[in-house]
C-alpha positions in Angstrom: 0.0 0.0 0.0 0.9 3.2 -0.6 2.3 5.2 2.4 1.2 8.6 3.6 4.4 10.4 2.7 4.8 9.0 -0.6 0.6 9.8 -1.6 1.4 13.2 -0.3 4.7 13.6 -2.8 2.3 12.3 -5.5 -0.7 15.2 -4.7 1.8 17.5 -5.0 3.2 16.3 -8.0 -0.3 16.4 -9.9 -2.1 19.5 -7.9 0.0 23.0 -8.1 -3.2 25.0 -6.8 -2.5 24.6 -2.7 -6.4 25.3 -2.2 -6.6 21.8 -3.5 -3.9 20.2 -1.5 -5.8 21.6 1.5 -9.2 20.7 0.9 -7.4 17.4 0.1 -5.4 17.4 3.5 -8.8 18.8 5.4 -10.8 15.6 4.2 -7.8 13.3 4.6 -7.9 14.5 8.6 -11.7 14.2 8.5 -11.8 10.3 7.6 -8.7 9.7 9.9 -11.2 10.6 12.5 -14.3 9.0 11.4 -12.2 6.1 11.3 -11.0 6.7 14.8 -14.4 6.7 16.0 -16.0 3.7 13.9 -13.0 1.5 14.8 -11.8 1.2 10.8 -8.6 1.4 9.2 -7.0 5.3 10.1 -4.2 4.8 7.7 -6.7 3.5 5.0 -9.7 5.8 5.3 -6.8 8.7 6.0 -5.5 7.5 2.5 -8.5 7.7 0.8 -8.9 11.1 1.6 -5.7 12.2 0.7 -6.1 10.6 -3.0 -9.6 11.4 -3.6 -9.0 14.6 -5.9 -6.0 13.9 -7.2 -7.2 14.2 -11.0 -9.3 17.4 -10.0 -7.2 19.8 -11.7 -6.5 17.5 -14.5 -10.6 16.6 -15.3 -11.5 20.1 -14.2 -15.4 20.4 -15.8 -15.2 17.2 -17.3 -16.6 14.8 -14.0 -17.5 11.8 -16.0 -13.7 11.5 -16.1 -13.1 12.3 -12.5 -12.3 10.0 -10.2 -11.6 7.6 -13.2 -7.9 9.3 -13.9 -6.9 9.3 -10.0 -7.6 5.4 -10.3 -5.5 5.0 -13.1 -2.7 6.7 -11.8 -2.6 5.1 -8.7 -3.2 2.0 -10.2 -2.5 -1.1 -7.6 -0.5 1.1 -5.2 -3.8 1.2 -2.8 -5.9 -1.4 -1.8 -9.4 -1.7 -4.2 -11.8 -0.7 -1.9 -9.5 2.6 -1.7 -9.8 2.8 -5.4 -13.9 1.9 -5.2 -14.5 4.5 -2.9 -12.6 7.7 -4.9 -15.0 5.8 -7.8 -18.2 5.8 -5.4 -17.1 9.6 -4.3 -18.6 10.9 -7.7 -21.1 8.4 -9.0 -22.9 10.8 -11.0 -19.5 11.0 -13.2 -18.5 7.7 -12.9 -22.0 5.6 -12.3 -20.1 3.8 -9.6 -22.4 3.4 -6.3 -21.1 3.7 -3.0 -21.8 0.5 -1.2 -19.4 0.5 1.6 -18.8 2.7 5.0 -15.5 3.9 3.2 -17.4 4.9 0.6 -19.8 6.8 2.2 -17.9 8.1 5.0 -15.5 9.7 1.8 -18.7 11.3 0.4 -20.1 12.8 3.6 -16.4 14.1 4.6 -15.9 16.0 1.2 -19.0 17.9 1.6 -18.2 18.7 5.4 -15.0 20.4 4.8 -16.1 22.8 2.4 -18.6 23.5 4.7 -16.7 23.6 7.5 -13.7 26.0 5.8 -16.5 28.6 4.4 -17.4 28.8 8.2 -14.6 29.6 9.5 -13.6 31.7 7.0 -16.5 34.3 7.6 -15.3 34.1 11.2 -13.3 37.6 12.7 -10.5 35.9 12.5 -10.9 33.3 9.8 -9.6 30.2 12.2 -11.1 27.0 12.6 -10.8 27.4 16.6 -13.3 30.3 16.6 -15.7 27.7 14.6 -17.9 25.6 17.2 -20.4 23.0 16.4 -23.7 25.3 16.5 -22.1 27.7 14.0 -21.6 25.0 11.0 -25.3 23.7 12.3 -26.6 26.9 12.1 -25.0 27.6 8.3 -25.8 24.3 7.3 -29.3 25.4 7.6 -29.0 28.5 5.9 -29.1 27.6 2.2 -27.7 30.9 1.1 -24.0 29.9 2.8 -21.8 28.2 0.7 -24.1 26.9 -1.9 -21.7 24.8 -3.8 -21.7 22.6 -0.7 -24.0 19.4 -1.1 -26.0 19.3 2.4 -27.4 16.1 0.8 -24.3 14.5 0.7 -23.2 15.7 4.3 -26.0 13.9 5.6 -24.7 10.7 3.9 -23.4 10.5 7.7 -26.4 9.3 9.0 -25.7 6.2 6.3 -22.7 5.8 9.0 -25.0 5.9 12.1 -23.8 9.3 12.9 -26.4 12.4 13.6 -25.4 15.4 12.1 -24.1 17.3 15.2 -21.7 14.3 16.1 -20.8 14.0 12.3 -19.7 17.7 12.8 -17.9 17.4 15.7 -16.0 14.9 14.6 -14.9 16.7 10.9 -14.4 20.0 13.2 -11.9 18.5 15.8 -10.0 16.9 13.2 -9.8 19.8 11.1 -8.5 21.7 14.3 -5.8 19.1 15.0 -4.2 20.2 11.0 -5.1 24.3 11.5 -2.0 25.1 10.7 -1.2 23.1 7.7 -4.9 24.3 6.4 -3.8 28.3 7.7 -7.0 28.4 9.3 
């Protein structure tokens, strides 16, 4: 399997624009803790994180091609279900359907971060440690606030047996614990 260091080198590589590397980085630290707290794989689910965009840049506006390149150019360096879930992430592009807790757990943490960044962002001091759980609750709601961000697919959580406000606390905490390398 591929490790951590050597997927990292290979983001990198393929993404120059560091918002990308971030948002890749943010979800990466969001499964690491859903995997933490579901007793699963953190080095796996971390993995899958860390890959899942990797062709973003690359298939920019073309998503029935994304996901599809990252799998190719990862190849057998991960395990499959790794490969299934980056497939699962965008089944509208791909027509691959998430089946598996990896899968959906990858789905729900994608849309959670961008949620979670745009709050913090309209915070005084645009850091994640001025962002608690009733602020990301209360602009979840608000469908004016970062309207790019699926709320359907954030509550893909509840796939996971998680309720919304634990699925939160869970992509916030781990989020805090990688502030810096985020610059939030």
């Amino acid at each position: 399997m591929l490790e951590r260091d050597e997927a990292l080198k290979l983001v990198r590589e393929k993404v120059e624009d560091e918002r990308y590397v971030k948002h890749m980085l943010a979800v990466e630290a969001i499964m690491r803790g859903l995997a933490r707290r579901m007793g699963e794989d953190e080095d796996l689910w971390g993995l899958t994180g860390l890959l899942h965009d990797l062709d973003y840049v690359e298939t920019e506006g073309d998503m029935s091609r994304h996901g599809k390149v990252t799998v190719e150019i990862i190849g057998n360096m991960v395990p499959e279900e790794v490969s299934h879930a980056i497939l699962a992430h965008n089944e509208e592009g791909t027509g691959v359907t998430p089946k598996t807790k990896l899968d959906k757990a990858l789905i729900a943490a994608d849309a959670i971060s961008g949620l979670i960044i745009a709050t913090a962002l309209v915070m005084p001091n645009k850091r994640l440690s001025e962002v608690k759980v009733k602020s990301v609750r209360k602009k979840f709601k608000s469908k004016d606030f970062a309207r790019g961000v699926s709320r359907e697919r954030i509550m893909v959580c509840e796939e996971l047996g998680l309720e919304l406000s634990e699925f939160i606390e869970i992509a916030l905490e781990s989020m805090k614990e990688i502030a810096g390398e985020l610059g939030l």
